[in-house]
mmCIF file of the N, C-alpha and C atoms, coordinates in Angstrom:
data_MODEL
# 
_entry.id   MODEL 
# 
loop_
_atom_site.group_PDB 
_atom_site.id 
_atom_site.type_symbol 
_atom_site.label_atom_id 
_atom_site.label_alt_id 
_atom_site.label_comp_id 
_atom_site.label_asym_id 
_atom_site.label_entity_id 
_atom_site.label_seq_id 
_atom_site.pdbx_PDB_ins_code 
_atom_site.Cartn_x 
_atom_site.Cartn_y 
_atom_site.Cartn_z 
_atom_site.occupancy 
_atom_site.B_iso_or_equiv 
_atom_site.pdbx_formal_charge 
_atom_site.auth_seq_id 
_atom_site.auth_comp_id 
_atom_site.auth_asym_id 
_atom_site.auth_atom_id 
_atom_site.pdbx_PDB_model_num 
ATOM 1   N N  . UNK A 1 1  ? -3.871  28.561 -16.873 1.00 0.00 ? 1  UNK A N  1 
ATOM 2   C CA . UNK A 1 1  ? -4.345  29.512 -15.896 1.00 0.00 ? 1  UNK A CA 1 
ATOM 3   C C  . UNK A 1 1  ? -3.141  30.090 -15.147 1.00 0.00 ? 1  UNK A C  1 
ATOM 4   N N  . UNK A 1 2  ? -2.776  31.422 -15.096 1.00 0.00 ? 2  UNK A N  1 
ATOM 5   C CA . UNK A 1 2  ? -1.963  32.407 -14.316 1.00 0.00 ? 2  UNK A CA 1 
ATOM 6   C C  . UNK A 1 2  ? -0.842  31.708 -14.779 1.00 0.00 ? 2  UNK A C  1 
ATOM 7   N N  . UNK A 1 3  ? -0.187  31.202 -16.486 1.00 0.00 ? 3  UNK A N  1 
ATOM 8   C CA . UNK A 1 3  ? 0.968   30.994 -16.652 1.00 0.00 ? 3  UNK A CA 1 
ATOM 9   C C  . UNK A 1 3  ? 1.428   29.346 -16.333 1.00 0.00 ? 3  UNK A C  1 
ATOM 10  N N  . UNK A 1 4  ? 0.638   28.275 -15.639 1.00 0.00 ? 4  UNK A N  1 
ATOM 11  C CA . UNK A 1 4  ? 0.584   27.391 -15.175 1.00 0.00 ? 4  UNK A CA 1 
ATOM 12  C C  . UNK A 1 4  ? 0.349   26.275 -15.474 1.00 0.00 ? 4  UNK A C  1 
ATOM 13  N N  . UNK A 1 5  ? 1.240   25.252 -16.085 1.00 0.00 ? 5  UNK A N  1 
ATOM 14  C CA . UNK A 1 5  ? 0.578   24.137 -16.854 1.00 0.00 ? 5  UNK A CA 1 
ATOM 15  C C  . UNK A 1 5  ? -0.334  23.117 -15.927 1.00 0.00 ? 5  UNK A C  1 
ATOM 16  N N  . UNK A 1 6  ? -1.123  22.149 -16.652 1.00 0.00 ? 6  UNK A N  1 
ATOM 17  C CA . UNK A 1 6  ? -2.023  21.468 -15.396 1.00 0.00 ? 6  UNK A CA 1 
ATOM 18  C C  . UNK A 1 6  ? -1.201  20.327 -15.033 1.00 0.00 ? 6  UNK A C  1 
ATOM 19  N N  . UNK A 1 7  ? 0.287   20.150 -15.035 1.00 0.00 ? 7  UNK A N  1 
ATOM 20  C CA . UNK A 1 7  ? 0.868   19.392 -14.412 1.00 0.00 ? 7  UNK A CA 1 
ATOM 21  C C  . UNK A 1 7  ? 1.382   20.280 -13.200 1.00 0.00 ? 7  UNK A C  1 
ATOM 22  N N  . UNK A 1 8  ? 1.502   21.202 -13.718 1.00 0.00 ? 8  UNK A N  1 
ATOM 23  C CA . UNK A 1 8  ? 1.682   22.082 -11.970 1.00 0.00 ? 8  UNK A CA 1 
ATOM 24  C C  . UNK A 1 8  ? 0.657   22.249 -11.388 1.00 0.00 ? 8  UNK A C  1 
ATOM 25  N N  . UNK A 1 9  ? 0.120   22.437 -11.751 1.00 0.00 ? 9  UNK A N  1 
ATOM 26  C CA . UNK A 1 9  ? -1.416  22.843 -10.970 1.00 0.00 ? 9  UNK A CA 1 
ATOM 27  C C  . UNK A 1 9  ? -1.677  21.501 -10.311 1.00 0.00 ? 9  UNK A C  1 
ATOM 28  N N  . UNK A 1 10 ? -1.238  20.399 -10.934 1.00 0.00 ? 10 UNK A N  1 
ATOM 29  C CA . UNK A 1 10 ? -1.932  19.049 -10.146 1.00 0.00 ? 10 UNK A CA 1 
ATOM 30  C C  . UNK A 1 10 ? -0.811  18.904 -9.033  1.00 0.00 ? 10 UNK A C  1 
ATOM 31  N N  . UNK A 1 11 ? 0.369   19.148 -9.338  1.00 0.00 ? 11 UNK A N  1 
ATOM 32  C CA . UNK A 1 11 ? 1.229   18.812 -8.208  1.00 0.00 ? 11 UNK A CA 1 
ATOM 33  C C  . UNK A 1 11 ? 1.436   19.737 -7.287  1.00 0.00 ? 11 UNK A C  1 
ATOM 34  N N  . UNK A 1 12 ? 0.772   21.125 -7.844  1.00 0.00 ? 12 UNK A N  1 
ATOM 35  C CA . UNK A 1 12 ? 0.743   21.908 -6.244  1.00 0.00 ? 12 UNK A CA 1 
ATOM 36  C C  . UNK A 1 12 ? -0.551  21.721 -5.188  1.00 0.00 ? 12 UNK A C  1 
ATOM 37  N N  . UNK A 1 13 ? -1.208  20.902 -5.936  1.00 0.00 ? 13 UNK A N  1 
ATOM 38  C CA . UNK A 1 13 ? -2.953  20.468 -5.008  1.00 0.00 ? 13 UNK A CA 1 
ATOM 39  C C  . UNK A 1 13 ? -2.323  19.063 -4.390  1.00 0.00 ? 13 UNK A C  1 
ATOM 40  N N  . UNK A 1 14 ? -1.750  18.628 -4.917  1.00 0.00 ? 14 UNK A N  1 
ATOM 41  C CA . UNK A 1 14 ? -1.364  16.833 -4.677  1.00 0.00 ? 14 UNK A CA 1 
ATOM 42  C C  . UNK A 1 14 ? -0.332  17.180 -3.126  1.00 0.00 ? 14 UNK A C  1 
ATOM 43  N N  . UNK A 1 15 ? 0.651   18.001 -3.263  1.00 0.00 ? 15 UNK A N  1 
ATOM 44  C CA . UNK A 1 15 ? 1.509   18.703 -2.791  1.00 0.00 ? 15 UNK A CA 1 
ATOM 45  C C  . UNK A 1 15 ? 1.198   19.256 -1.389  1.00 0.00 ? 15 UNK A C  1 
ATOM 46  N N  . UNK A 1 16 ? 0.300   20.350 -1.119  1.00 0.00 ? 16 UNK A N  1 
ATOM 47  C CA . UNK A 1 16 ? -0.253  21.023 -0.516  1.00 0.00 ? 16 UNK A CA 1 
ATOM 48  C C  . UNK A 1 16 ? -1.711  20.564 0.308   1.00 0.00 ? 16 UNK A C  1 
ATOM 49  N N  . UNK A 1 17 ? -2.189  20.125 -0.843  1.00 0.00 ? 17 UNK A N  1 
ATOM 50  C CA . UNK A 1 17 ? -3.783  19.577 -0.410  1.00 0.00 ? 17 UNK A CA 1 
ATOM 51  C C  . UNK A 1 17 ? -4.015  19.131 0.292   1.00 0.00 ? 17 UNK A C  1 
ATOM 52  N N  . UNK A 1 18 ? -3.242  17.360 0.058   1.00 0.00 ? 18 UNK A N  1 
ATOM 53  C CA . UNK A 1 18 ? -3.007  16.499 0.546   1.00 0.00 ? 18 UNK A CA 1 
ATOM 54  C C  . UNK A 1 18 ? -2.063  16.540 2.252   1.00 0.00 ? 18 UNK A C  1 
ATOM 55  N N  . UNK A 1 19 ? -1.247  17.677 2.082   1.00 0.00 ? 19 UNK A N  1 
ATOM 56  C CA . UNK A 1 19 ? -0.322  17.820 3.295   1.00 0.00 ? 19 UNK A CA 1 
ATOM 57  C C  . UNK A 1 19 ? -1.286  18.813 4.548   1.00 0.00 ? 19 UNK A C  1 
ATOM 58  N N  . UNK A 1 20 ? -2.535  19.315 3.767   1.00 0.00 ? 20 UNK A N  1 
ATOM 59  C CA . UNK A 1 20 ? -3.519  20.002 4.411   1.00 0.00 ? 20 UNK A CA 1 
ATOM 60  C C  . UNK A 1 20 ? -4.619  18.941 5.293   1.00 0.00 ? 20 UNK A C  1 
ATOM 61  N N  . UNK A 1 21 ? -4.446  17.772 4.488   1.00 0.00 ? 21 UNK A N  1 
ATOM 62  C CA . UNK A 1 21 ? -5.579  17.233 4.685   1.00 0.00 ? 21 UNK A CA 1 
ATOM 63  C C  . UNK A 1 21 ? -4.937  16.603 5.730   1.00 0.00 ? 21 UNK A C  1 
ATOM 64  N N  . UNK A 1 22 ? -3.746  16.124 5.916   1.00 0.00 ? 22 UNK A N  1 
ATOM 65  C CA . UNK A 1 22 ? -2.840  15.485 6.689   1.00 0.00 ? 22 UNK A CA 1 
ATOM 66  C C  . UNK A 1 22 ? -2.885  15.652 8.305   1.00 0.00 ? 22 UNK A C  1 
ATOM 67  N N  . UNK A 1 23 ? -2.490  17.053 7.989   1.00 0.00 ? 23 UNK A N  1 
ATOM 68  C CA . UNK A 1 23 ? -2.760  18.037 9.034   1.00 0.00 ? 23 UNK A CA 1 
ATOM 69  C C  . UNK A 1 23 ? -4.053  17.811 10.025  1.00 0.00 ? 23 UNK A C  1 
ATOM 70  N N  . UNK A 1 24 ? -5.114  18.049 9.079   1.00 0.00 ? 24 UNK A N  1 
ATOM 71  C CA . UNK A 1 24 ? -6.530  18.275 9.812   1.00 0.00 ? 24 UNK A CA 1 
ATOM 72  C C  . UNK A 1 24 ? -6.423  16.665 10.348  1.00 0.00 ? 24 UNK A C  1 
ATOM 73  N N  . UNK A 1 25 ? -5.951  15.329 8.974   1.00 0.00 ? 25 UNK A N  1 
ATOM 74  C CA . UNK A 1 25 ? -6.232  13.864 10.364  1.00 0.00 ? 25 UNK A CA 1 
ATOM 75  C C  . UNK A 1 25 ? -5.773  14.123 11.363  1.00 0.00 ? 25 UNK A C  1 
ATOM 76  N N  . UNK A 1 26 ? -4.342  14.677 11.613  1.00 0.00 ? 26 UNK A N  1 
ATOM 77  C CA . UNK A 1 26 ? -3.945  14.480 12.975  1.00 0.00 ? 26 UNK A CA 1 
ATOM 78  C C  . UNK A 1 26 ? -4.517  15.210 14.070  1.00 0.00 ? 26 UNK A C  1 
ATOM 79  N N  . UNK A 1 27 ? -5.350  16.778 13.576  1.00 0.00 ? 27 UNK A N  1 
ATOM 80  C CA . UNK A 1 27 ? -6.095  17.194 14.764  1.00 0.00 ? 27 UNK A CA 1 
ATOM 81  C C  . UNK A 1 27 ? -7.254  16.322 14.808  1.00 0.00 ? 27 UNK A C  1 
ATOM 82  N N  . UNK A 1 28 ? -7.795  15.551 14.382  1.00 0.00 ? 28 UNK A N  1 
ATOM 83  C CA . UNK A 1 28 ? -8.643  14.910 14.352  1.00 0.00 ? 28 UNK A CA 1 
ATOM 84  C C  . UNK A 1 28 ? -8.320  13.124 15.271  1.00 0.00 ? 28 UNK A C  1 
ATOM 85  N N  . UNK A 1 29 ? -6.928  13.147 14.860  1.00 0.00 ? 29 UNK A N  1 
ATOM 86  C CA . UNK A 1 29 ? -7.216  11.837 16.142  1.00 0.00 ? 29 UNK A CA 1 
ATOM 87  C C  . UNK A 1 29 ? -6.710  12.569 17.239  1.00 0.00 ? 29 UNK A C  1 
ATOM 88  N N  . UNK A 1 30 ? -5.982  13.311 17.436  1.00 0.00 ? 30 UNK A N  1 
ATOM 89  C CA . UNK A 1 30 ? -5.623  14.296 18.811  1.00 0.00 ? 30 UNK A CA 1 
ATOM 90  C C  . UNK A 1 30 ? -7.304  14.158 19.679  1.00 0.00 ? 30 UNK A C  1 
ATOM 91  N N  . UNK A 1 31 ? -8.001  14.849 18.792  1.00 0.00 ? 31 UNK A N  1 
ATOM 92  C CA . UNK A 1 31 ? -9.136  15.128 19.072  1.00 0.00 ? 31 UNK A CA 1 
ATOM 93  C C  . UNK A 1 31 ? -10.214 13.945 19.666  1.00 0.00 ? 31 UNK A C  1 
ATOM 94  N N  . UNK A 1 32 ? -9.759  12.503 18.842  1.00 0.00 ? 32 UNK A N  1 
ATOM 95  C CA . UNK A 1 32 ? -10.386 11.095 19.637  1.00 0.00 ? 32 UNK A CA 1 
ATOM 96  C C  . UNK A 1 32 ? -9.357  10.998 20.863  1.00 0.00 ? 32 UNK A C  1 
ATOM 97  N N  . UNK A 1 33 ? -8.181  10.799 20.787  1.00 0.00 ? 33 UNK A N  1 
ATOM 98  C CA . UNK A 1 33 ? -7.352  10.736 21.876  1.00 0.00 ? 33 UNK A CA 1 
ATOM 99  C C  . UNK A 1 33 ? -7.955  11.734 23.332  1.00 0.00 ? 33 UNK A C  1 
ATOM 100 N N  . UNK A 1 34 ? -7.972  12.845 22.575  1.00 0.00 ? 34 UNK A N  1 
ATOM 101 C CA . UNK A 1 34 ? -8.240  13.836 23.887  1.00 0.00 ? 34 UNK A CA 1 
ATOM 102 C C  . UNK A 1 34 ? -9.861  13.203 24.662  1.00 0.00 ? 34 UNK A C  1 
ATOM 103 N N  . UNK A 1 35 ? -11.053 12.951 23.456  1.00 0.00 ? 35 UNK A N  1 
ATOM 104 C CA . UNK A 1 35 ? -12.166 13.080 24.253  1.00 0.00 ? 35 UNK A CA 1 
ATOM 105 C C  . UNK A 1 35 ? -12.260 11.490 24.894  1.00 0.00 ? 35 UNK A C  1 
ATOM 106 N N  . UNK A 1 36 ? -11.395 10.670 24.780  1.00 0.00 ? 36 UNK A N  1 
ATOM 107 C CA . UNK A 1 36 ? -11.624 9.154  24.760  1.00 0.00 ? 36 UNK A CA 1 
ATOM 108 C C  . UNK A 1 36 ? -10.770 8.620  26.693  1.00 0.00 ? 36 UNK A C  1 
ATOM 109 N N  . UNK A 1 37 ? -9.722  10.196 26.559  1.00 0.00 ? 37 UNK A N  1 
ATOM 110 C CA . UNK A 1 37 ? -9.101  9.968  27.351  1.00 0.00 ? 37 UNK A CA 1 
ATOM 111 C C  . UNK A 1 37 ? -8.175  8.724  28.194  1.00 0.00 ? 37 UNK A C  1 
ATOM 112 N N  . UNK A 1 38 ? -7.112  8.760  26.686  1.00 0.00 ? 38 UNK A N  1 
ATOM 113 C CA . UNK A 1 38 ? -6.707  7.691  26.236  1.00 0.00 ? 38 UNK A CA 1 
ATOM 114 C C  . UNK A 1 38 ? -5.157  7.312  26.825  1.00 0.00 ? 38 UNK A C  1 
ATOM 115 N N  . UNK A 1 39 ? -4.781  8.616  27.560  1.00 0.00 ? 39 UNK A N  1 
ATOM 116 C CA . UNK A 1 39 ? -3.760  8.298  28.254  1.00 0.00 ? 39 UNK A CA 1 
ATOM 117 C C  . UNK A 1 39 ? -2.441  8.302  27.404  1.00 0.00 ? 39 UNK A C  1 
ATOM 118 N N  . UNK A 1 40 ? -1.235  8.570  28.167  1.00 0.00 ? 40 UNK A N  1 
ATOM 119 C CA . UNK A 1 40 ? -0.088  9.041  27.058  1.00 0.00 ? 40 UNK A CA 1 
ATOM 120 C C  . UNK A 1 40 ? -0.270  7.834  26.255  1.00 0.00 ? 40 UNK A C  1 
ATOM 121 N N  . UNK A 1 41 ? -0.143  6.287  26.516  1.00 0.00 ? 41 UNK A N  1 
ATOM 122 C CA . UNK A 1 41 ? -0.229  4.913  25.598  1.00 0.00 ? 41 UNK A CA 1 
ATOM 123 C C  . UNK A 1 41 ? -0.676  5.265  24.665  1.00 0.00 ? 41 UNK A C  1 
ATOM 124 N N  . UNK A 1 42 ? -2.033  5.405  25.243  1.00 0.00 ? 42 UNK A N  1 
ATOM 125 C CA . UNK A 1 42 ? -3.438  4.916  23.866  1.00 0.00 ? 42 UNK A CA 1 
ATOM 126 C C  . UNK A 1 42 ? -3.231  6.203  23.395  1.00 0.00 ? 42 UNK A C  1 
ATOM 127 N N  . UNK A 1 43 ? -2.889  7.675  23.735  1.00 0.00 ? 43 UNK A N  1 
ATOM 128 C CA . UNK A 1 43 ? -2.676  8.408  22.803  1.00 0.00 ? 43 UNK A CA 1 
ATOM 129 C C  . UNK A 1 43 ? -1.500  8.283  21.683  1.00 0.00 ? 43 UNK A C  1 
ATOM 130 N N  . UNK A 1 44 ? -0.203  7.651  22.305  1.00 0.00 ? 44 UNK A N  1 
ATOM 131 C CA . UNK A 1 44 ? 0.633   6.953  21.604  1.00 0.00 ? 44 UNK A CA 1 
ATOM 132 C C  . UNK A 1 44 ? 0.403   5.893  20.328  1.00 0.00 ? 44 UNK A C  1 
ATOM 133 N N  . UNK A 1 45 ? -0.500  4.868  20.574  1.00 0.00 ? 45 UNK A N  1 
ATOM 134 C CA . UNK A 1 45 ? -0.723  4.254  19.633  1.00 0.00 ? 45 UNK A CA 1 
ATOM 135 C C  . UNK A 1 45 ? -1.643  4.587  18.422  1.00 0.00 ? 45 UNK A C  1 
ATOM 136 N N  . UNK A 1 46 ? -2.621  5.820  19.154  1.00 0.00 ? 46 UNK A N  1 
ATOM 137 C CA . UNK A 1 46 ? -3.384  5.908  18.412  1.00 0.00 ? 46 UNK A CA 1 
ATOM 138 C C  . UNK A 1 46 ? -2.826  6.915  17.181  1.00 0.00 ? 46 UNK A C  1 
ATOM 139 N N  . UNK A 1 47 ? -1.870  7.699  17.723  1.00 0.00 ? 47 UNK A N  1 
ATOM 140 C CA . UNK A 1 47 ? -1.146  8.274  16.591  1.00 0.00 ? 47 UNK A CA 1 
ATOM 141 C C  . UNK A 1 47 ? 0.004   7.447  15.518  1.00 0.00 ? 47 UNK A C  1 
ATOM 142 N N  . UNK A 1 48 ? 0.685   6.481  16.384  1.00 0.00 ? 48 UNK A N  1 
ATOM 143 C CA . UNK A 1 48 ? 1.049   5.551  15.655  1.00 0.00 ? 48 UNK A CA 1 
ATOM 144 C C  . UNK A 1 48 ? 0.675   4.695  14.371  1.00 0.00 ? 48 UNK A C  1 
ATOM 145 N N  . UNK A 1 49 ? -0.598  4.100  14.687  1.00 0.00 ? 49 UNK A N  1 
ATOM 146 C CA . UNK A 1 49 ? -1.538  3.561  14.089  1.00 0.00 ? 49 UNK A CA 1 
ATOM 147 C C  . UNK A 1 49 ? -2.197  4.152  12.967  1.00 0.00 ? 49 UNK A C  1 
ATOM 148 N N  . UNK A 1 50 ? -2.972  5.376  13.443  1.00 0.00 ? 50 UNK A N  1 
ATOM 149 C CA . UNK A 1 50 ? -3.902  6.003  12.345  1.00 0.00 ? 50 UNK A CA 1 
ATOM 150 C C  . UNK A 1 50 ? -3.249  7.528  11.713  1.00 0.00 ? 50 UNK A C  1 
ATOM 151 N N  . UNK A 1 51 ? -1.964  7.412  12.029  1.00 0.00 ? 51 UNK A N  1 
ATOM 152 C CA . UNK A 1 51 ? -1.095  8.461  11.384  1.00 0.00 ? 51 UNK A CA 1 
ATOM 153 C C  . UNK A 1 51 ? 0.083   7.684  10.466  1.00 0.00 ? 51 UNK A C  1 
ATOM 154 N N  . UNK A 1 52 ? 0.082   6.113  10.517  1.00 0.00 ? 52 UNK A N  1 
ATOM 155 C CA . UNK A 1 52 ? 1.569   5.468  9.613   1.00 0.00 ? 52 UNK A CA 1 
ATOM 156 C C  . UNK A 1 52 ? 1.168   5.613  8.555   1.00 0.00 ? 52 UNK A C  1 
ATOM 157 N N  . UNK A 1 53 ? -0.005  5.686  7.795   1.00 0.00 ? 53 UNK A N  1 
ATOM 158 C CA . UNK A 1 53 ? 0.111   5.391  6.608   1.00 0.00 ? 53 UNK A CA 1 
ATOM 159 C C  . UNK A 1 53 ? 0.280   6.870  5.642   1.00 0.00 ? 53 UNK A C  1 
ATOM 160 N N  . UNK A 1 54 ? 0.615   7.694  6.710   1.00 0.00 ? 54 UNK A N  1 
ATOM 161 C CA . UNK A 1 54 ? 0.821   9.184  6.188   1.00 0.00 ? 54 UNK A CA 1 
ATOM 162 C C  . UNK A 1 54 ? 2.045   9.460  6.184   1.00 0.00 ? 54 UNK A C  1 
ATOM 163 N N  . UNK A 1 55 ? 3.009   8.459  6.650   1.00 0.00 ? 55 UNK A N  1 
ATOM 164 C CA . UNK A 1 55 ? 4.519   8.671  6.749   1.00 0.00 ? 55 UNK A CA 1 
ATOM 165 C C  . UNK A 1 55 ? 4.718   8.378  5.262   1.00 0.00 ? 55 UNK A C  1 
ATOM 166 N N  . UNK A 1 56 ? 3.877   7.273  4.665   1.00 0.00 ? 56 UNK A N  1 
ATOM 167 C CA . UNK A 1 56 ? 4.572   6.524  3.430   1.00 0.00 ? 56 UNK A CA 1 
ATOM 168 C C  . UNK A 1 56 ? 4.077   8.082  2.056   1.00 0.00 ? 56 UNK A C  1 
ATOM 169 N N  . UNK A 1 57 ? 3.129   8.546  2.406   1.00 0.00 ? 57 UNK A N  1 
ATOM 170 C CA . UNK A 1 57 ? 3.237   10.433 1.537   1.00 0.00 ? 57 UNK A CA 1 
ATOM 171 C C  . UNK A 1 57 ? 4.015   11.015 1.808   1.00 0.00 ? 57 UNK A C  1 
ATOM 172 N N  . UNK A 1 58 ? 4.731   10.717 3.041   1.00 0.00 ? 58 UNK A N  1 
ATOM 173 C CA . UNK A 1 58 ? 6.070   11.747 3.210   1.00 0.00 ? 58 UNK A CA 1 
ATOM 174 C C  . UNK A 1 58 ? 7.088   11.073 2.740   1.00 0.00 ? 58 UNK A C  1 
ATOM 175 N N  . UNK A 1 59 ? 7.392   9.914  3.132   1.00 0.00 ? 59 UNK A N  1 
ATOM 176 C CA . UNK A 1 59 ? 8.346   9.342  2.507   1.00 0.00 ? 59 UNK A CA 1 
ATOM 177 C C  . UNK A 1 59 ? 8.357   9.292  1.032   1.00 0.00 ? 59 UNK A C  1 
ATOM 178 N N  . UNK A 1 60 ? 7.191   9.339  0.307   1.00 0.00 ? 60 UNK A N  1 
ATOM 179 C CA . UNK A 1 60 ? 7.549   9.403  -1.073  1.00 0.00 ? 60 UNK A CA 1 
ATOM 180 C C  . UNK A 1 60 ? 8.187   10.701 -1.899  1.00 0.00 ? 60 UNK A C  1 
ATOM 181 N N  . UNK A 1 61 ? 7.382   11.616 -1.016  1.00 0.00 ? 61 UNK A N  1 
ATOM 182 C CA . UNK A 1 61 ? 8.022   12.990 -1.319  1.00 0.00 ? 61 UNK A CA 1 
ATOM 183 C C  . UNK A 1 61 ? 8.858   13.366 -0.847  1.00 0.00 ? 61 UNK A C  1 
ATOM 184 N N  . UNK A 1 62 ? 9.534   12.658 -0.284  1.00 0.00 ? 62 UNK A N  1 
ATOM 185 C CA . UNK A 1 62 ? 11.160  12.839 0.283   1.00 0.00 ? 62 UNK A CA 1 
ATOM 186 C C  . UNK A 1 62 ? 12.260  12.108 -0.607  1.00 0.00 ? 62 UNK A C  1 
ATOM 187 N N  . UNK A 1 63 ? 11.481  11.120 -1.255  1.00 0.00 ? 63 UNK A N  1 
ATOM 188 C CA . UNK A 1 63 ? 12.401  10.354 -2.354  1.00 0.00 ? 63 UNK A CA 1 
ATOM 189 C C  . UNK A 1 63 ? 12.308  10.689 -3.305  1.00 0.00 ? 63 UNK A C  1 
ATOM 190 N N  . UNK A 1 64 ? 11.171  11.882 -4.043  1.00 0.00 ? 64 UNK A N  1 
ATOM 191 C CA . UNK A 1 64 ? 11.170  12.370 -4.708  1.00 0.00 ? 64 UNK A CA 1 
ATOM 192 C C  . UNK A 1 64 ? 11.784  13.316 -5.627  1.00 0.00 ? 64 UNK A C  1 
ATOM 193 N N  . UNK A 1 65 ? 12.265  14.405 -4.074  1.00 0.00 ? 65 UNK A N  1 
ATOM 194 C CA . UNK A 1 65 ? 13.124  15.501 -3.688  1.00 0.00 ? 65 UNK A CA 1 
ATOM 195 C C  . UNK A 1 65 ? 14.570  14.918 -4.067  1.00 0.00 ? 65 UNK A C  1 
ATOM 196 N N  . UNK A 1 66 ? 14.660  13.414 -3.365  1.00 0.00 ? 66 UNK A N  1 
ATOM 197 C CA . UNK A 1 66 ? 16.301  13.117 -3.399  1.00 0.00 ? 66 UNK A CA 1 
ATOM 198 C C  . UNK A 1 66 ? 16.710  12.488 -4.911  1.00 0.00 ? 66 UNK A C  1 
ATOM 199 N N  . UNK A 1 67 ? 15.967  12.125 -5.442  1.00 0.00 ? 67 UNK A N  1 
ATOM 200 C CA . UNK A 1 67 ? 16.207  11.429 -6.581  1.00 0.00 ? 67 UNK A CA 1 
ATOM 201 C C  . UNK A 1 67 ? 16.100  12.164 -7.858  1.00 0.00 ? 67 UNK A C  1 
ATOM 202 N N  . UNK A 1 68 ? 15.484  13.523 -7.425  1.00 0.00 ? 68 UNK A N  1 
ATOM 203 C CA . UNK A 1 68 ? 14.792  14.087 -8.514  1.00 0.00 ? 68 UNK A CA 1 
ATOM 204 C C  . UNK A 1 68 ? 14.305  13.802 -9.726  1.00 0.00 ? 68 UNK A C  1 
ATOM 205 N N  . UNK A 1 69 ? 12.652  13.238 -8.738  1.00 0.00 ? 69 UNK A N  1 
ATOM 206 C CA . UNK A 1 69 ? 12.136  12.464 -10.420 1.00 0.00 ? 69 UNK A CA 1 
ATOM 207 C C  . UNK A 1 69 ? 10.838  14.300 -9.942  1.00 0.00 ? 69 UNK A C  1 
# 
């Protein structure tokens, strides 16, 4: 499709998608933080907490970039 093998096509959804979807968690605990009124802390942790395991998608695609696999 449009010149595009489906290994690109998977890694520009994997790529993008995923960094979309990323996005929307964090307005989304902003959004518990804000209505919970959680205070700089608990807004602190709560991004800490329910945003780490989104560092380790960045971090992979940062080792990705450097290693060039």
């Amino acid at each position: 499709m449009f010149g595009l093998t489906e290994e690109q096509i998977a890694d520009f959804g994997l790529t993008f998608g995923i960094g979309a979807f990323i996005l929307f968690m964090l307005f989304i605990i902003g959004e518990i933080a804000w209505k919970s009124k959680a205070g700089k802390l608990g807004t602190f942790v709560l991004f800490f907490v329910l945003a780490f395991g989104m560092l380790g998608f960045i971090a992979k695609a940062i080792i990705q970039k450097m290693w060039g696999i």
